[in-house]
LONU-196956 format. One record per residue (C-alpha): chain; residue number from 1; residue in one letter; x, y, z. Coordinates in steps of 0.1 Angstrom, whole numbers, plus 5000, padded with zeros to 4 digits. Last residue first. Example, Ala and Ser with C-alpha at 12.3 -4.5 7.8 and 13.67 -1.06 7.14 Angstrom:
2
<site><cadena>A</cadena><num>2</num><residuo>S</residuo><east>5137</east><north>4989</north><up>5071</up></site>
<site><cadena>A</cadena><num>1</num><residuo>A</residuo><east>5123</east><north>4955</north><up>5078</up></site>
END
This chain:
127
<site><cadena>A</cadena><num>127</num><residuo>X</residuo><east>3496</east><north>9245</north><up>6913</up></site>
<site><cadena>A</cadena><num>126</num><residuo>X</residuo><east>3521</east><north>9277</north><up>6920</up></site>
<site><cadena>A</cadena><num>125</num><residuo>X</residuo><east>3549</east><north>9257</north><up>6932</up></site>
<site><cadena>A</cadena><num>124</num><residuo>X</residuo><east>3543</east><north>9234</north><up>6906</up></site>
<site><cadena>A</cadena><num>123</num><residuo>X</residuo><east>3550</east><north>9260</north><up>6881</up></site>
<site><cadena>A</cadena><num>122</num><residuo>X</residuo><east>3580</east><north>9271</north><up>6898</up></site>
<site><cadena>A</cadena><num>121</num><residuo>X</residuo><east>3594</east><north>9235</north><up>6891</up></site>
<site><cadena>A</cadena><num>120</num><residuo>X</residuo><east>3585</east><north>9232</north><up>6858</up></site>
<site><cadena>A</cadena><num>119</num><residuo>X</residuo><east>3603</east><north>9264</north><up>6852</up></site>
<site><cadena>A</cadena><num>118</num><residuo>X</residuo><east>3629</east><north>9250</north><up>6868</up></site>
<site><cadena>A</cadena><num>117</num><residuo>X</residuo><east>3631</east><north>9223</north><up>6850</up></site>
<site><cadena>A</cadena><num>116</num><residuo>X</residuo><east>3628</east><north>9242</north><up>6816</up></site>
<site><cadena>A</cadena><num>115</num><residuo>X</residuo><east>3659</east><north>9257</north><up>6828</up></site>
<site><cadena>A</cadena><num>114</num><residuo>X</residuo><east>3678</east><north>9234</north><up>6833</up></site>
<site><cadena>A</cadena><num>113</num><residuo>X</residuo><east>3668</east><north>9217</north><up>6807</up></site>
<site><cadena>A</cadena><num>112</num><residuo>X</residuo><east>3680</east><north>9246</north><up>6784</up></site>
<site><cadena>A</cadena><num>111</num><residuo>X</residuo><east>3713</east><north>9248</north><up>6806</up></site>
<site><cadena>A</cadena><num>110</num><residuo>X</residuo><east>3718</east><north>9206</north><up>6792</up></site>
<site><cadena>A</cadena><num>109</num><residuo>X</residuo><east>3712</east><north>9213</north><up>6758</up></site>
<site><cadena>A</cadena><num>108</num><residuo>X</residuo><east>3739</east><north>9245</north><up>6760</up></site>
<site><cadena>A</cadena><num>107</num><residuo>X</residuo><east>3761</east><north>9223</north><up>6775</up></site>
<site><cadena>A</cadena><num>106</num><residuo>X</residuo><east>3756</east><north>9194</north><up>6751</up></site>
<site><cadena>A</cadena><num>105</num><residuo>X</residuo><east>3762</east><north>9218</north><up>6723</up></site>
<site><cadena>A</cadena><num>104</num><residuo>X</residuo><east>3794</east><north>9229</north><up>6744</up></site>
<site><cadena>A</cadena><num>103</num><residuo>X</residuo><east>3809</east><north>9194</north><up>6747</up></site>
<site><cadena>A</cadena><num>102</num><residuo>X</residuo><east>3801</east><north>9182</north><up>6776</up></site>
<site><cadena>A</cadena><num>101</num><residuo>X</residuo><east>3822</east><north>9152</north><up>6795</up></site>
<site><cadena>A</cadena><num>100</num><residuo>X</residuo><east>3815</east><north>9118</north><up>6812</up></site>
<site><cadena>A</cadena><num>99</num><residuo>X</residuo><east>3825</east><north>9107</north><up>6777</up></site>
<site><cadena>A</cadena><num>98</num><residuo>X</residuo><east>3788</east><north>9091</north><up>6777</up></site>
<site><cadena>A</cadena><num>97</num><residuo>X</residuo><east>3784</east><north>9108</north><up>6737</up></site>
<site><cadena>A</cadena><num>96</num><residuo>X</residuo><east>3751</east><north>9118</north><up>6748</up></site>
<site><cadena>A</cadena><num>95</num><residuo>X</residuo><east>3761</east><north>9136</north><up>6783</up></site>
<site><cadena>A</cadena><num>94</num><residuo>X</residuo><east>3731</east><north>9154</north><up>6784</up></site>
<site><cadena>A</cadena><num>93</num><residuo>X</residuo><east>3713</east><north>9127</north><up>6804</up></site>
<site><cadena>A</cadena><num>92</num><residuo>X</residuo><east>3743</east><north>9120</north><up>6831</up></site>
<site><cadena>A</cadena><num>91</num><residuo>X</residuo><east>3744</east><north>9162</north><up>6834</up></site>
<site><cadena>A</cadena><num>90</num><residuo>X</residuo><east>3708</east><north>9166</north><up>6841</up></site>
<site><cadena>A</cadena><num>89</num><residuo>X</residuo><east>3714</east><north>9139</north><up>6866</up></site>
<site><cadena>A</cadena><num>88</num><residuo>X</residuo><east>3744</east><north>9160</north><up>6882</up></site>
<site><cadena>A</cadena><num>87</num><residuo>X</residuo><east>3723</east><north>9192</north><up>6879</up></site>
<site><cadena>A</cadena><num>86</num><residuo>X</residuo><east>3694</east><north>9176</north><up>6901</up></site>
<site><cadena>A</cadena><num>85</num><residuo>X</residuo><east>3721</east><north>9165</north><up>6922</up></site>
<site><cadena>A</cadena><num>84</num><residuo>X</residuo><east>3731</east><north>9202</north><up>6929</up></site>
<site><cadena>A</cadena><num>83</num><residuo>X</residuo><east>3695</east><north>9212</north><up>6934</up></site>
<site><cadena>A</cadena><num>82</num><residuo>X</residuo><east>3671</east><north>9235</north><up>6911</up></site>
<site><cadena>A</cadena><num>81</num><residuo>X</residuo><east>3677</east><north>9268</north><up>6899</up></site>
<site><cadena>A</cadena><num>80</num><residuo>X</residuo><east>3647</east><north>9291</north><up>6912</up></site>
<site><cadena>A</cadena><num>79</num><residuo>X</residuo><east>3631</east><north>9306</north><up>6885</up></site>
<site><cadena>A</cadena><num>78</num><residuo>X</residuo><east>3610</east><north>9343</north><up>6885</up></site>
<site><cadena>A</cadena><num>77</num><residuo>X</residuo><east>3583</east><north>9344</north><up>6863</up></site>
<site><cadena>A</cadena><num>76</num><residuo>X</residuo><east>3589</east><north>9357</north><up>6830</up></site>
<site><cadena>A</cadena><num>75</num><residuo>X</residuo><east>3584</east><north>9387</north><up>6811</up></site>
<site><cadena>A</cadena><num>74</num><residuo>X</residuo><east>3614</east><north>9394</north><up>6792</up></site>
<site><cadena>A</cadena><num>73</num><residuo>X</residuo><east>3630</east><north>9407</north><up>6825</up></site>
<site><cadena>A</cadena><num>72</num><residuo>X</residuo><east>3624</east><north>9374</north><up>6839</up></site>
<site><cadena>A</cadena><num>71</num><residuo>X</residuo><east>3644</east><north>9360</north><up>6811</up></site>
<site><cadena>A</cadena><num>70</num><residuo>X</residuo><east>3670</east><north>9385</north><up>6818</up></site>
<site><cadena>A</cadena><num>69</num><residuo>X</residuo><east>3669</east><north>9381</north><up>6852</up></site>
<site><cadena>A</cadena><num>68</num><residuo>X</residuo><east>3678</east><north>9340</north><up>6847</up></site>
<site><cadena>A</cadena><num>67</num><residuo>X</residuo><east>3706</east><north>9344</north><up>6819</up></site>
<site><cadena>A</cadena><num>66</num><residuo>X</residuo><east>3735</east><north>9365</north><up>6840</up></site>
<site><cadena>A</cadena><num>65</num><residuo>X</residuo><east>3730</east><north>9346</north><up>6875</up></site>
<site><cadena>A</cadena><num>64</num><residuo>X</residuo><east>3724</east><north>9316</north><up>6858</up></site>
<site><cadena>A</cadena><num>63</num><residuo>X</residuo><east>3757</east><north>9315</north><up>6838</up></site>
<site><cadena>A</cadena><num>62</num><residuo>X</residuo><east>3777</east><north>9322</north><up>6869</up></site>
<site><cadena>A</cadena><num>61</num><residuo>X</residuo><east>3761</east><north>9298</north><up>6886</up></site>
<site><cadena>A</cadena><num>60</num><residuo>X</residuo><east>3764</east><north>9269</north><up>6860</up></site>
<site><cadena>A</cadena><num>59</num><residuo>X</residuo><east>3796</east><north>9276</north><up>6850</up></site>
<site><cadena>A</cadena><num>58</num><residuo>X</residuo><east>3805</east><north>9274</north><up>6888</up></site>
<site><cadena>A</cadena><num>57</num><residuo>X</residuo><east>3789</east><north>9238</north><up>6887</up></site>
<site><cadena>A</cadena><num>56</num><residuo>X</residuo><east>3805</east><north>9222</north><up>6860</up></site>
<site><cadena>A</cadena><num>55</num><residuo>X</residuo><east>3836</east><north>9216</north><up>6860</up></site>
<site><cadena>A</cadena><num>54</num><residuo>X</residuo><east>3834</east><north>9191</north><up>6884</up></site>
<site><cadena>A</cadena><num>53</num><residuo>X</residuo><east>3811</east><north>9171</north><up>6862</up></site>
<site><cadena>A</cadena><num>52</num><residuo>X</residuo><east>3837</east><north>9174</north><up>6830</up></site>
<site><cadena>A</cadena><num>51</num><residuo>X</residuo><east>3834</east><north>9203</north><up>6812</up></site>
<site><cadena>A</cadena><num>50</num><residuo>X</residuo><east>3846</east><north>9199</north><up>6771</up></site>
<site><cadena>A</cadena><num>49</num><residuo>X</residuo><east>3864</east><north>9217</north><up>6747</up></site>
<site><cadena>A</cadena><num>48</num><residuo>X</residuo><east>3895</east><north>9204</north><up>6764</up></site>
<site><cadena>A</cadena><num>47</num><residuo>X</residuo><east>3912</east><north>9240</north><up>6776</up></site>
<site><cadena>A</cadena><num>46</num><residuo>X</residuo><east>3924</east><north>9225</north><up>6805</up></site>
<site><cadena>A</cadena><num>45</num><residuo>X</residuo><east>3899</east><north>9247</north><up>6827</up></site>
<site><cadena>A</cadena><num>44</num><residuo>X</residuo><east>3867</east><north>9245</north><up>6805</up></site>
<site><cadena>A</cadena><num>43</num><residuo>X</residuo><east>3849</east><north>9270</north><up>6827</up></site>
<site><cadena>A</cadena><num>42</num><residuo>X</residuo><east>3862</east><north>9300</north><up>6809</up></site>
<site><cadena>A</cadena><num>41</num><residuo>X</residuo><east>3850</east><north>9285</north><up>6775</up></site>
<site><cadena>A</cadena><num>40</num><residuo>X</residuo><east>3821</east><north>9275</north><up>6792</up></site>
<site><cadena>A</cadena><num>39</num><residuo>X</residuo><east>3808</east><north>9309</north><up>6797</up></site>
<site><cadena>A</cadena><num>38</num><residuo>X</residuo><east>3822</east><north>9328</north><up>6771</up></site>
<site><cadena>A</cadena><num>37</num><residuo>X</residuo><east>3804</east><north>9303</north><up>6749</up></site>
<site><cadena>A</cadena><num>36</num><residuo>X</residuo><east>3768</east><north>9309</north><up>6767</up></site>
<site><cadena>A</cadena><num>35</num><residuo>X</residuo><east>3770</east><north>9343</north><up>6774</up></site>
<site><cadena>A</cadena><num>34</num><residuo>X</residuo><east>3778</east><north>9348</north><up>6734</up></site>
<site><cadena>A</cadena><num>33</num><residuo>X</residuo><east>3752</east><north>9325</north><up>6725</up></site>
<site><cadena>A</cadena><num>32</num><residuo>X</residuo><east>3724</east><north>9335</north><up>6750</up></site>
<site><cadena>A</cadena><num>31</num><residuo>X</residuo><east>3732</east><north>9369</north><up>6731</up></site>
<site><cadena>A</cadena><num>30</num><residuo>X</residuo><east>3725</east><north>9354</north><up>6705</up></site>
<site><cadena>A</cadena><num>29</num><residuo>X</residuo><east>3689</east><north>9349</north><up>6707</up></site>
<site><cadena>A</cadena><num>28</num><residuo>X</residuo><east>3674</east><north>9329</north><up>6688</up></site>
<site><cadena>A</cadena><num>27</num><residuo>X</residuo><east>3678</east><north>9291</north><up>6701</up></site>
<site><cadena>A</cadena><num>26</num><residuo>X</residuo><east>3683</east><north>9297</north><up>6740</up></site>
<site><cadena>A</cadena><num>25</num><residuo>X</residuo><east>3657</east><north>9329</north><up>6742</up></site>
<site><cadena>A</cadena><num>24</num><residuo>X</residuo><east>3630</east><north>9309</north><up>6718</up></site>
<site><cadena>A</cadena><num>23</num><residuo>X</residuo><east>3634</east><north>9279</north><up>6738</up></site>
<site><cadena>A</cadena><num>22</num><residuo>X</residuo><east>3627</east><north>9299</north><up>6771</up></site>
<site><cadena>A</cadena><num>21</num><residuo>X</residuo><east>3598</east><north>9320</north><up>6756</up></site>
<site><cadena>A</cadena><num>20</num><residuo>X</residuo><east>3585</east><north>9286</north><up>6743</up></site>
<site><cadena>A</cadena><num>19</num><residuo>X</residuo><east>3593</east><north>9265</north><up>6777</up></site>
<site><cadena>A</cadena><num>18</num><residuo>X</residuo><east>3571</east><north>9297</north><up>6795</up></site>
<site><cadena>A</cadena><num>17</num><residuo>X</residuo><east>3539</east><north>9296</north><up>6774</up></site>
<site><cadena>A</cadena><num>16</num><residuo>X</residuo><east>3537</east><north>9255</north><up>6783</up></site>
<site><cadena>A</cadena><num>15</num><residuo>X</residuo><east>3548</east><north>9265</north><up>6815</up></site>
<site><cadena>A</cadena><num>14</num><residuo>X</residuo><east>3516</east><north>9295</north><up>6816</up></site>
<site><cadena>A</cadena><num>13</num><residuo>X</residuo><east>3496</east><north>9264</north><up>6796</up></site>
<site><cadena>A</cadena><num>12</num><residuo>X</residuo><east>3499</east><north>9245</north><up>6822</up></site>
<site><cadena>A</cadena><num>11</num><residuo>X</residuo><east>3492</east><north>9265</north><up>6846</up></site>
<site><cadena>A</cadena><num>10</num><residuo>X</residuo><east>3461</east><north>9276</north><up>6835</up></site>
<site><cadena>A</cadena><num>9</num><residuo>X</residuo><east>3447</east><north>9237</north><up>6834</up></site>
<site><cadena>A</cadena><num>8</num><residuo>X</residuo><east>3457</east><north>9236</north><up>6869</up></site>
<site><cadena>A</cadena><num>7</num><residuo>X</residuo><east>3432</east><north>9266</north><up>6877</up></site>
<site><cadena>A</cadena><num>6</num><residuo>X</residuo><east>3401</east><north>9255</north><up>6855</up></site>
<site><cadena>A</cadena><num>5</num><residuo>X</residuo><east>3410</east><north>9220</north><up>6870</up></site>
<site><cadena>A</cadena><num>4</num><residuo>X</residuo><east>3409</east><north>9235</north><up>6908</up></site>
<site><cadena>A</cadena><num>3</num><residuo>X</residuo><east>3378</east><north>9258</north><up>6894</up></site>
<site><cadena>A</cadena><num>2</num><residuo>X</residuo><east>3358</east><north>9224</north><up>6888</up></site>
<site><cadena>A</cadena><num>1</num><residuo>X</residuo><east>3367</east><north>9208</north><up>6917</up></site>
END
């Protein structure tokens, strides 16, 4: 029992490690930024300044498949982007303004969870 906690205690702090390398990436860096912007700018179809739901998911995608090697590339474990209806509650909770919309800063809030999710997620995996 005692190496099971010894073990589980490491894996917290590797996803505790892992939210501040991904924090870090989303708030510092701006290339996240520029990725970020040109990515919902091109998603945002009728040029609203916001994504509705159905916008949503190939922004997603396409921003995932540029962000997700670079973060393992920095060093972290590889992430697995978690279900549609996962991204459809992340969506509900990021929408703070309950437009049924996102504005880009509520984008970029909701990606982060995303991402933090999934890190979650892999960390699980490994516990």
């Amino acid at each position: 029992m005692d190496g099971w906690m010894r073990f589980r205690g490491d894996a917290c702090t590797m996803f505790g490690l892992v939210n501040q390398q991904i924090d870090k990436y989303l708030h510092s860096n701006p290339e996240f930024q520029s990725l970020s912007h040109s990515a919902f700018t091109a998603a945002d179809s009728n040029s609203s300044g916001t994504l509705t739901s159905a916008e949503l998911p190939p922004v997603v995608d396409a921003l995932w498949a540029q962000i997700e090697p670079k973060l393992v590339a920095a060093g972290l474990p590889p992430l697995t982007k978690p279900a549609p209806e996962v991204l459809d509650r992340l969506f509900e909770t990021s929408d703070k303004t309950t437009d049924k919309q996102l504005d880009e800063e509520e984008f970029r809030a909701m990606f982060g969870a995303l991402l933090k999710l999934a890190a979650k997620e892999s960390a699980g995996q490994v516990a």
